[in-house]
Residue frames as qw, qx, qy, qz and C-alpha x, y, z in Angstrom:
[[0.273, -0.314, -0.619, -0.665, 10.47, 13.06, -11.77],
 [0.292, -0.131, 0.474, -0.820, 7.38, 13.93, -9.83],
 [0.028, 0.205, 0.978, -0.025, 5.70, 11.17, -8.87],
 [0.101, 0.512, 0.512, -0.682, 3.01, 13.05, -7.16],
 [0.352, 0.405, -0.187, -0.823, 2.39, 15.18, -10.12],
 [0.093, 0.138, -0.900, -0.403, 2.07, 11.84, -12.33],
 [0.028, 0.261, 0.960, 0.097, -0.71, 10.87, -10.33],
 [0.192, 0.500, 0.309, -0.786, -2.45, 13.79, -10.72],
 [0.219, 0.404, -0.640, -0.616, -2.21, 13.44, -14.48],
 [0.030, -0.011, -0.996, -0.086, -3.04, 10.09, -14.11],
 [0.063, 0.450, 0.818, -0.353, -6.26, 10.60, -12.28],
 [0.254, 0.638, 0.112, -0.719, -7.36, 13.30, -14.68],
 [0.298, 0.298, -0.746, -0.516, -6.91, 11.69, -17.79],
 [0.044, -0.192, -0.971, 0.132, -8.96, 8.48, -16.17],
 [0.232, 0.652, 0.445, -0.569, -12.13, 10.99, -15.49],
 [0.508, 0.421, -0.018, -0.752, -12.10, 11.58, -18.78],
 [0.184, 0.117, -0.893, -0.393, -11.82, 8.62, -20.14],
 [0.115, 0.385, 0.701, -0.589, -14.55, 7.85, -17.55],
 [0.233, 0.545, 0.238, -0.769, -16.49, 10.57, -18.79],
 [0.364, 0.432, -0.217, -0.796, -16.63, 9.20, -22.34],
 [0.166, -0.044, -0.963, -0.205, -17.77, 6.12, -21.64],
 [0.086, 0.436, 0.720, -0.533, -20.93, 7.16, -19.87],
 [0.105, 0.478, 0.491, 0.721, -23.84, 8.60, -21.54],
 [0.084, -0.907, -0.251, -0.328, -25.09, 12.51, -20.66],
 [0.157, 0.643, -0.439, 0.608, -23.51, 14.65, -18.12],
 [0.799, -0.411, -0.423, 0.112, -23.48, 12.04, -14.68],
 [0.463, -0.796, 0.386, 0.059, -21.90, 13.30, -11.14],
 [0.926, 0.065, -0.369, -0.038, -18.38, 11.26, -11.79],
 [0.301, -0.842, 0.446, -0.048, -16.30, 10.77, -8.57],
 [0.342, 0.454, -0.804, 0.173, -12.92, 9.09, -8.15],
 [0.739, -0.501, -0.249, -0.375, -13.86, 6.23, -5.95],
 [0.679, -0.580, 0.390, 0.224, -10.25, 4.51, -5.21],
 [0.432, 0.710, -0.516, -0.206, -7.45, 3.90, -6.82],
 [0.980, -0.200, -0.002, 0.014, -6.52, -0.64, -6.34],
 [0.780, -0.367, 0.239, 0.447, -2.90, -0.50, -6.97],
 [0.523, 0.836, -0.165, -0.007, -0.22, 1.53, -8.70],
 [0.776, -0.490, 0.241, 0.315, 2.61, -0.02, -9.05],
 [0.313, 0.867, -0.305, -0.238, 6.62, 0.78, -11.10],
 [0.973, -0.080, 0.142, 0.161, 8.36, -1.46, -12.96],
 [0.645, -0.087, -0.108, 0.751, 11.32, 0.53, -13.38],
 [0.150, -0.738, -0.043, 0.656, 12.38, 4.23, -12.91],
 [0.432, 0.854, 0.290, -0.009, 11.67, 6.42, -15.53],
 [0.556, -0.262, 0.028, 0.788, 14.54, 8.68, -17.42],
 [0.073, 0.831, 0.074, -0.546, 13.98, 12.35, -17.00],
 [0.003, -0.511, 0.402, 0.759, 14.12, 13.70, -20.59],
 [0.123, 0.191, 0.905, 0.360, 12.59, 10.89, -22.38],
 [0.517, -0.144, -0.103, -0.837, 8.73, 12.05, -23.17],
 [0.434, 0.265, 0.741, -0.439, 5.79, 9.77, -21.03],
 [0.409, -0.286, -0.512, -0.699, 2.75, 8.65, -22.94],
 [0.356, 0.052, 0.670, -0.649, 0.20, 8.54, -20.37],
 [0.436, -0.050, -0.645, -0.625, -2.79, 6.21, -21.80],
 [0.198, -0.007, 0.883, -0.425, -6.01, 3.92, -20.57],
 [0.547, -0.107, -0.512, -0.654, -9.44, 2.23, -21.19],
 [0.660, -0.222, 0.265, -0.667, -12.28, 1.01, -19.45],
 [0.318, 0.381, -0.864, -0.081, -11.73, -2.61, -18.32],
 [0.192, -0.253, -0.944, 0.094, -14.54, -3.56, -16.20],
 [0.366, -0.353, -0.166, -0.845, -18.10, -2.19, -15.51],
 [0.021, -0.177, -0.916, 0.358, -20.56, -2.73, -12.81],
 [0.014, -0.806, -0.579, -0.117, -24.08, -1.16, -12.11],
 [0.001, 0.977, 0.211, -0.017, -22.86, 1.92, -11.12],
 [0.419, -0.719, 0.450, 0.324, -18.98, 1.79, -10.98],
 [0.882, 0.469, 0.004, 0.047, -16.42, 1.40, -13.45],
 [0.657, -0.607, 0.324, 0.309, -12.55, 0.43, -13.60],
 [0.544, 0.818, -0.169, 0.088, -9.71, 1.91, -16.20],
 [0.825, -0.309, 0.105, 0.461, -6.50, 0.56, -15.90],
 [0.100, -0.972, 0.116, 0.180, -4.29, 3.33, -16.30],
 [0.765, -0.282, 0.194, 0.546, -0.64, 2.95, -17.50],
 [0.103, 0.944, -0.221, -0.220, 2.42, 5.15, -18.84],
 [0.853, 0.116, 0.335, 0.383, 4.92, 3.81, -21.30],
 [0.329, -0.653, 0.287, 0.619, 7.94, 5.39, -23.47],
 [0.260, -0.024, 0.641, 0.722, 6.27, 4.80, -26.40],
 [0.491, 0.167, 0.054, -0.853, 3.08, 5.91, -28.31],
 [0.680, -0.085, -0.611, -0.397, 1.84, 2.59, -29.50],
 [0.798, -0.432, -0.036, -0.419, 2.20, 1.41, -25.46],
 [0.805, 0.149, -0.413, 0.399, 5.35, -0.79, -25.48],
 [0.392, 0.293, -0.495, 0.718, 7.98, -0.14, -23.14],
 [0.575, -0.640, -0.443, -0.252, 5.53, 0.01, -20.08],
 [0.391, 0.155, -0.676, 0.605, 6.85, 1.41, -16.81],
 [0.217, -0.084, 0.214, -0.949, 3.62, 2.31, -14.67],
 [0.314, -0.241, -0.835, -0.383, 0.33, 0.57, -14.29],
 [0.263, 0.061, 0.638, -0.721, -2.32, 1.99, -11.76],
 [0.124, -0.426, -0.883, -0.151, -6.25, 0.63, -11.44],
 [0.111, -0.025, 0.127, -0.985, -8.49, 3.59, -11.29],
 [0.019, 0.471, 0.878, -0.085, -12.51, 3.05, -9.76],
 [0.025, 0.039, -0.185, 0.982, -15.11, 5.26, -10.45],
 [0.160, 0.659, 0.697, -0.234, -19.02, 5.90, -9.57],
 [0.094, -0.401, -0.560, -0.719, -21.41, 7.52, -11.44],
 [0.098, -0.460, -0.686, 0.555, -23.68, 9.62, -9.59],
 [0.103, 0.815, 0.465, 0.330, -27.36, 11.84, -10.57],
 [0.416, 0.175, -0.125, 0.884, -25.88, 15.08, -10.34],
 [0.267, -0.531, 0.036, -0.803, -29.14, 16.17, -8.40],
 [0.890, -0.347, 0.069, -0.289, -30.14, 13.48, -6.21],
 [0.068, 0.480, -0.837, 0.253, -26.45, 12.20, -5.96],
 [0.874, 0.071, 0.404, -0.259, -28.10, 8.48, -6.14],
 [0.476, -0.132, 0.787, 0.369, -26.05, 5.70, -8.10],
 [0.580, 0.550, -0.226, -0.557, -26.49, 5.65, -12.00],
 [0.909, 0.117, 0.377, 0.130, -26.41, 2.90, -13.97],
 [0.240, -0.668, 0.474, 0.521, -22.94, 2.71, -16.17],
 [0.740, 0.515, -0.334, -0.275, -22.96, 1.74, -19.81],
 [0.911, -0.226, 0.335, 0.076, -22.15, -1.86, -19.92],
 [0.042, -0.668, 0.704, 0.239, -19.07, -3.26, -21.53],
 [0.980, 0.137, 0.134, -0.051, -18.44, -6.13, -23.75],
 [0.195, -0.620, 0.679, 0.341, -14.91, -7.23, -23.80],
 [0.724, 0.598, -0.018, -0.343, -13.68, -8.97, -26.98],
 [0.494, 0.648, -0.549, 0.187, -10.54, -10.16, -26.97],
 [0.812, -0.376, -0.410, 0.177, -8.94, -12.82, -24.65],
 [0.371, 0.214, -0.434, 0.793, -6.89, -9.64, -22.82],
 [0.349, -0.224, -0.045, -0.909, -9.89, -7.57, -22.68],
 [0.714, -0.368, -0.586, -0.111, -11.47, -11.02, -20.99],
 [0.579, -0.266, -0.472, 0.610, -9.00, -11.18, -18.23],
 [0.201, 0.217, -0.355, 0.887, -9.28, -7.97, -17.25],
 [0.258, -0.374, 0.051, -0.889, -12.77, -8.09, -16.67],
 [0.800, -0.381, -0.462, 0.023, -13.05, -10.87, -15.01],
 [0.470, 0.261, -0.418, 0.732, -10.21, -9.20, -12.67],
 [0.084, -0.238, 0.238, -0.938, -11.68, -6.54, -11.96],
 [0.725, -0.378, -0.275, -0.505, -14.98, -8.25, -11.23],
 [0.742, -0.238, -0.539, 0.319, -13.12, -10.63, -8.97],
 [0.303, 0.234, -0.213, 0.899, -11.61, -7.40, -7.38],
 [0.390, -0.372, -0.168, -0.825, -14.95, -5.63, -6.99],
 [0.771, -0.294, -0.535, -0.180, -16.31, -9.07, -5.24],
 [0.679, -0.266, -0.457, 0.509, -13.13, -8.97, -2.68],
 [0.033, 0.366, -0.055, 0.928, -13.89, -5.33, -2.13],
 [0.357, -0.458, -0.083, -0.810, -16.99, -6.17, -0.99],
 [0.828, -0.143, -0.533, 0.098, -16.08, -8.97, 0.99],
 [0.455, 0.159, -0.501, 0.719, -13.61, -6.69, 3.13],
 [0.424, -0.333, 0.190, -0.820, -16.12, -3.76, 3.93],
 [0.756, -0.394, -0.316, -0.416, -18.23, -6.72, 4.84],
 [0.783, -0.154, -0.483, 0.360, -15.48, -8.93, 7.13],
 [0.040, -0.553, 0.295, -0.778, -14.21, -5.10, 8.82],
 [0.455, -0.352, -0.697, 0.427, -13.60, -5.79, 12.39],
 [0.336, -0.550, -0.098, -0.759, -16.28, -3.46, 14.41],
 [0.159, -0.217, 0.771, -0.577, -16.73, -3.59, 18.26],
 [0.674, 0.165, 0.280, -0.664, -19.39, -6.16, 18.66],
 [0.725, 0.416, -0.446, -0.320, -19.05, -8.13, 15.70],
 [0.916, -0.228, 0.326, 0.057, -17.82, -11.67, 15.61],
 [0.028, -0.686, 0.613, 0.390, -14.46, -11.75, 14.39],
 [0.837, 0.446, -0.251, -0.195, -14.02, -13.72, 11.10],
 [0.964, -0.079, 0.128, 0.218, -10.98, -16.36, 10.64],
 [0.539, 0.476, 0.043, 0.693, -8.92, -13.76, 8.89],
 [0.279, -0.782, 0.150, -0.537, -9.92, -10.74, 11.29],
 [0.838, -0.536, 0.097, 0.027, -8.65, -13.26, 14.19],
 [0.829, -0.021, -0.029, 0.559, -5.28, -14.14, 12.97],
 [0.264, 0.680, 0.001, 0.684, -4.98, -10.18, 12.46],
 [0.624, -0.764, -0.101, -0.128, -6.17, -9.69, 16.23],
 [0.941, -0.308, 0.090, 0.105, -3.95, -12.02, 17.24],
 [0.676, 0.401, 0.145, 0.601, -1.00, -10.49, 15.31],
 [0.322, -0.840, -0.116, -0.420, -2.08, -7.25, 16.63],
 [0.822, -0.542, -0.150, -0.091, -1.92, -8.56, 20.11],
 [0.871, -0.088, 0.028, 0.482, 1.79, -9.78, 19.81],
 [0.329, 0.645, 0.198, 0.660, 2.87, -6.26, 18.48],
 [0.175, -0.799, 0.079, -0.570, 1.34, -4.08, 21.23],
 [0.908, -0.292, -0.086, 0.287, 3.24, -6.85, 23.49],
 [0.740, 0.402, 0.059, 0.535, 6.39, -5.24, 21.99],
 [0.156, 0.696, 0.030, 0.700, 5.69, -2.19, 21.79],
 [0.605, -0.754, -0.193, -0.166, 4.69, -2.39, 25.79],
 [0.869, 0.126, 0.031, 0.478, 8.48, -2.42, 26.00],
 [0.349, 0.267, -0.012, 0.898, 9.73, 0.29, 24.48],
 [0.226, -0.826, -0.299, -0.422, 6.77, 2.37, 26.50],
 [0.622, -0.737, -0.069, -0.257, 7.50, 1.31, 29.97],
 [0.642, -0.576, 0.302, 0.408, 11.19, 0.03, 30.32],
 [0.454, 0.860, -0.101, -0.210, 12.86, 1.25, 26.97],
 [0.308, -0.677, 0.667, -0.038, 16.13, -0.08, 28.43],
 [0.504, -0.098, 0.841, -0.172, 15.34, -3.63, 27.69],
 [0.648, 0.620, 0.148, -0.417, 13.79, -3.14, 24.55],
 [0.765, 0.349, 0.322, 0.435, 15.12, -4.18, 20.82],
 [0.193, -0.701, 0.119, 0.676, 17.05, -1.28, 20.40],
 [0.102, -0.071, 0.575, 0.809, 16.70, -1.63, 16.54],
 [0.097, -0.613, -0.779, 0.085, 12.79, -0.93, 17.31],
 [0.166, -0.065, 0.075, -0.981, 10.44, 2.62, 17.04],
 [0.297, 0.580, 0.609, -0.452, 6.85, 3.62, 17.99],
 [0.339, 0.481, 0.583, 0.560, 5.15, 3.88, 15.11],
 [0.255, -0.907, -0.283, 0.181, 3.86, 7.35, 16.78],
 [0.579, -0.612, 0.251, 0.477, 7.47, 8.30, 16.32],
 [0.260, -0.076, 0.504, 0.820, 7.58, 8.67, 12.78],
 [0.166, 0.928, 0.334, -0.014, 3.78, 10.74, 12.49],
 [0.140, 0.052, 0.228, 0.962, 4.10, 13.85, 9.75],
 [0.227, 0.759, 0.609, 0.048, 1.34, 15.96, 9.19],
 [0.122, -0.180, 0.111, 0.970, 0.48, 19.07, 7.23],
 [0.250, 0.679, 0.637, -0.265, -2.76, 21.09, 7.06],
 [0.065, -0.046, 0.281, 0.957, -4.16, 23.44, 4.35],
 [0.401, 0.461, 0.431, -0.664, -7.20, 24.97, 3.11],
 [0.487, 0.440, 0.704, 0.274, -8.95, 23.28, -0.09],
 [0.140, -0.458, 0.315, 0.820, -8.31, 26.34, -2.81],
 [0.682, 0.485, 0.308, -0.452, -10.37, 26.88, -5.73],
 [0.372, 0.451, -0.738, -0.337, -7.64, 25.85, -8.51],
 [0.055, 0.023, -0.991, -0.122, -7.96, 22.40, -7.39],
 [0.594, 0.276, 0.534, -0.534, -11.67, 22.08, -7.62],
 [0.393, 0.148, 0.825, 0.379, -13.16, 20.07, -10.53],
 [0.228, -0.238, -0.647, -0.688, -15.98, 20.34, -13.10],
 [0.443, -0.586, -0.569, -0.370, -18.66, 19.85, -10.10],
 [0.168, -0.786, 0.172, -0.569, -16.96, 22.43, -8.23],
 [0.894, -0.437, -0.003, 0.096, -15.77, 19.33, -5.76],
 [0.228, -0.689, 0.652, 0.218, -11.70, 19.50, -4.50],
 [0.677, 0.490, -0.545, -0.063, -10.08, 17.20, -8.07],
 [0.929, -0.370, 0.022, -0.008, -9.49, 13.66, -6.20],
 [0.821, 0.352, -0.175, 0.415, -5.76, 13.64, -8.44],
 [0.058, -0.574, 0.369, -0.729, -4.55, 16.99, -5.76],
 [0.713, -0.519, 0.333, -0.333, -5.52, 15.01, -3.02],
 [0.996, -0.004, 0.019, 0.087, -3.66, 12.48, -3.93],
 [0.376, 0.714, -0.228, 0.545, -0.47, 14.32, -5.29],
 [0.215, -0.677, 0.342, -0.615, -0.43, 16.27, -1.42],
 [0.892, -0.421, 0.159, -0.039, -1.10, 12.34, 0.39],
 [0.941, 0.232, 0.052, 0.241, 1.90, 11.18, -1.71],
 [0.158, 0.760, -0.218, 0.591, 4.39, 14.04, -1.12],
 [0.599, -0.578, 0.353, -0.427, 3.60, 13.54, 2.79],
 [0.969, -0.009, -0.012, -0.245, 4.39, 10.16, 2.15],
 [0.726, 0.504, -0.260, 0.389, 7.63, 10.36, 0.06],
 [0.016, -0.685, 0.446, -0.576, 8.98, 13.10, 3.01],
 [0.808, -0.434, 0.199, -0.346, 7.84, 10.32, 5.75],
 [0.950, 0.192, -0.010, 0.246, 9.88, 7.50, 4.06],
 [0.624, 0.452, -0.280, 0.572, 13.11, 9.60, 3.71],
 [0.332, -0.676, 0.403, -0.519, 13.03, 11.18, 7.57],
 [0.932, 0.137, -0.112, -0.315, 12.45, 7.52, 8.23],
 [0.903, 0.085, 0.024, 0.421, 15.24, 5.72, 6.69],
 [0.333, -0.802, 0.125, 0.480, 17.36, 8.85, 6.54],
 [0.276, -0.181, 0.718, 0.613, 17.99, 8.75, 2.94],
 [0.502, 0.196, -0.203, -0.817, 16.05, 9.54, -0.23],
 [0.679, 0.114, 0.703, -0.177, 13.57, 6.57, -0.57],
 [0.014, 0.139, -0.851, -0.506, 12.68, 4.86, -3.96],
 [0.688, 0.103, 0.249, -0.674, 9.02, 4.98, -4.66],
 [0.070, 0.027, 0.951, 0.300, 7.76, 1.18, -5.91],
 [0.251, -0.565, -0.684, -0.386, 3.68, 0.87, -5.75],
 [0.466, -0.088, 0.349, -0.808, 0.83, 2.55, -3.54],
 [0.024, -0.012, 0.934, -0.355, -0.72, -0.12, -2.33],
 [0.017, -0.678, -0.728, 0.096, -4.75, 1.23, -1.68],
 [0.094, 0.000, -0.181, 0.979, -6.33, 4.41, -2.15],
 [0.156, -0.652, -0.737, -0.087, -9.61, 5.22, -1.27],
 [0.099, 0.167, -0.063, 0.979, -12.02, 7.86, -0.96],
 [0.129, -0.354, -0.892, 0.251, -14.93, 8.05, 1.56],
 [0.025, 0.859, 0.395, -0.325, -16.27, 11.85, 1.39],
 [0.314, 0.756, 0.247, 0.518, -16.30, 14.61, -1.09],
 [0.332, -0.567, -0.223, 0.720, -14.21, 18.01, -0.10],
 [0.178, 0.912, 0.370, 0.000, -15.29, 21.18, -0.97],
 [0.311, 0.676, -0.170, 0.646, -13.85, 24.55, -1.90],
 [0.240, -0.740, 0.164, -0.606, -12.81, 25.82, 1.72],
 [0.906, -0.315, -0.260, -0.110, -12.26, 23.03, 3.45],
 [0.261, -0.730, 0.625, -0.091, -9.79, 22.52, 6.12],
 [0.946, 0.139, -0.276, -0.095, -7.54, 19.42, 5.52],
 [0.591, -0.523, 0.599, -0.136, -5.52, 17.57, 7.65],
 [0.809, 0.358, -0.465, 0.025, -2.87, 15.03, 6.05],
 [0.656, -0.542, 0.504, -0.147, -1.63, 12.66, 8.56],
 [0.798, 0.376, -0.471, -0.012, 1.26, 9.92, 7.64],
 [0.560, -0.507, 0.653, -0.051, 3.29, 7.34, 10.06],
 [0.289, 0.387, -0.876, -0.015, 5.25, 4.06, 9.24],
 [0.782, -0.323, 0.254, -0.469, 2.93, 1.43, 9.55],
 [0.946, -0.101, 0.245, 0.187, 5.50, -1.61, 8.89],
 [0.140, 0.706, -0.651, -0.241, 9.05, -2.12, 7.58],
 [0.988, 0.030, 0.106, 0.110, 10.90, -5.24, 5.92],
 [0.149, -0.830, 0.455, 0.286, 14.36, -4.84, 6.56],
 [0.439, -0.297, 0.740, 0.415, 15.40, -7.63, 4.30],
 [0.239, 0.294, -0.337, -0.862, 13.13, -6.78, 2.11],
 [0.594, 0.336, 0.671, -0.291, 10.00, -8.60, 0.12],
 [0.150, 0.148, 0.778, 0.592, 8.58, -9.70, -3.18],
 [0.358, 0.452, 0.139, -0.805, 5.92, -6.93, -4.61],
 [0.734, 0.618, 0.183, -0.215, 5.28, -9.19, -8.01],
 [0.664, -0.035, 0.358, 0.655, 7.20, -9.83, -10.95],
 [0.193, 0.970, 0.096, 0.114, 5.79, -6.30, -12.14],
 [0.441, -0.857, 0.260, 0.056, 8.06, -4.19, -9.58],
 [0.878, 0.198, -0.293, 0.323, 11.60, -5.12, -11.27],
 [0.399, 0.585, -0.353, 0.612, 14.90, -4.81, -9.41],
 [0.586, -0.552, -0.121, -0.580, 13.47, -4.78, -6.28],
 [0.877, -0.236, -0.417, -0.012, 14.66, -7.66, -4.25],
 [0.732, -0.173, -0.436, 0.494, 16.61, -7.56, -1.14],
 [0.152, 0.331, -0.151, 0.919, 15.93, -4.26, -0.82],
 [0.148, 0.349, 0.634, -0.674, 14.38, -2.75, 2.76],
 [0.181, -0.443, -0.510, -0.715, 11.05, -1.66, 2.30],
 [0.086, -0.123, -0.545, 0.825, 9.33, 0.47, 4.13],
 [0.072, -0.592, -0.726, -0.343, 5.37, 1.04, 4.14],
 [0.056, 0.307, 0.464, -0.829, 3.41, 4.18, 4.97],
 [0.055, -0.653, -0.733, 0.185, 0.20, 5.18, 5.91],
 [0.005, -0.075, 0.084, -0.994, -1.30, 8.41, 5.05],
 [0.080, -0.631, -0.753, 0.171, -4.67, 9.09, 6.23],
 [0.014, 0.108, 0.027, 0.994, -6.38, 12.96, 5.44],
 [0.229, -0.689, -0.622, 0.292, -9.57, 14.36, 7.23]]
């Protein structure tokens, strides 16, 4: 099954759900996507219901939890992603205000407190972001300092390779990239490149990064973060860049979502597009 394609699906169905919770015709972009994660592997033949609803509102942003299940009433759940979007005046591309929510139920609580807690530690990160100048924070220090020990390592495998961990790579060493030109099929309703095709084409780069990698077909489990900082146009060049930015050979605990999972390696990549 194509992942990639899923989250194209995914992220088009969210815009409109988006789109009919807002009132008139508002810019809406994809802002990020918080986590998508699988709690088992799908079987090819079965039909998908792809579904979602608006679970937490701010002043100008709003968050739709996204999920895909093997039935039509929602059961059998195997998918769950967190989709952000802004509202924006579609002439003066200035923040709109978002029809509020009122949750009603004690599910329809938790999520929006979630997502409000979410939103809070969003803006806690842009704010703590280590910048030259700045005073590192308590949490930006132990990262430094983690950092620090790393490019120790890595000073190793630069300058006497011999002598190195020999079950060690530069992370340089596993960079992919592929470029294209932004195409008018994928453009949206406000003529902008559709955020779900940028995603699809990061995740593809991704999947091929993981299996050159390990040398074997990988096993998608979650995407971690996605985020989007600038609108792309019809015509654009793009540049998709992807490297290995950590491994756990004995593997790790993603949640009790993510079944099956344990003891297995896991490998993380970066994709990054410009």
């Amino acid at each position: 099954m194509r992942f990639g394609k899923i989250l194209e699906d995914l992220d088009a169905l969210a815009g409109n759900i988006a789109f009919n919770h807002v009132h008139g015709n508002p810019l809406i972009v994809t802002a990020g996507v918080d986590r998508i994660r699988i709690r088992q592997r799908p079987i090819i033949g079965q039909d998908q219901y792809l579904s979602g609803k608006v679970t937490w509102v701010g002043s100008s942003s709003m968050e739709i939890r996204m999920q895909i299940s093997t039935r039509e009433d929602g059961s059998e759940e195997w998918l769950e992603a967190y989709f952000t979007f802004v509202t924006l005046d579609p002439v003066t591309k200035k923040a709109m205000k978002v029809t509020p929510l009122l949750p009603e139920t004690n599910e329809e609580r938790a999520h929006f407190e979630l997502g409000a807690i979410k939103a809070q530690n969003k803006k806690m990160a842009r704010k703590n972001k280590i910048e030259v100048g700045r005073p590192l924070s308590e949490e930006s220090l132990k990262i430094d300092i983690r950092a620090g020990k790393l490019l120790d390592e890595a000073g190793q495998l630069l300058r006497m390779p011999s002598l190195a961990d020999p079950n060690t790579i530069l992370m340089d060493q596993t960079l992919q990239s592929n470029a294209m030109v932004a195409q008018p099929q994928a453009r949206n309703l406000h003529d902008r490149i559709f955020g779900g095709f940028l995603m699809r084409r990061a995740f593809e780069l991704a999947f091929a990064t993981a299996y050159m990698f390990g040398g074997g077909r990988p096993r998608f489990l979650e995407v971690d973060d996605i985020s989007f900082d600038h609108p792309v146009d019809v015509g654009d060049l793009l540049v998709f860049k992807s490297r290995v930015l950590y491994t756990r050979p004995e593997g790790g605990n993603l949640g009790g979502y993510v079944d099956g999972h344990e003891g297995m390696p896991l490998v993380n990549v970066e994709v990054e597009c410009w």
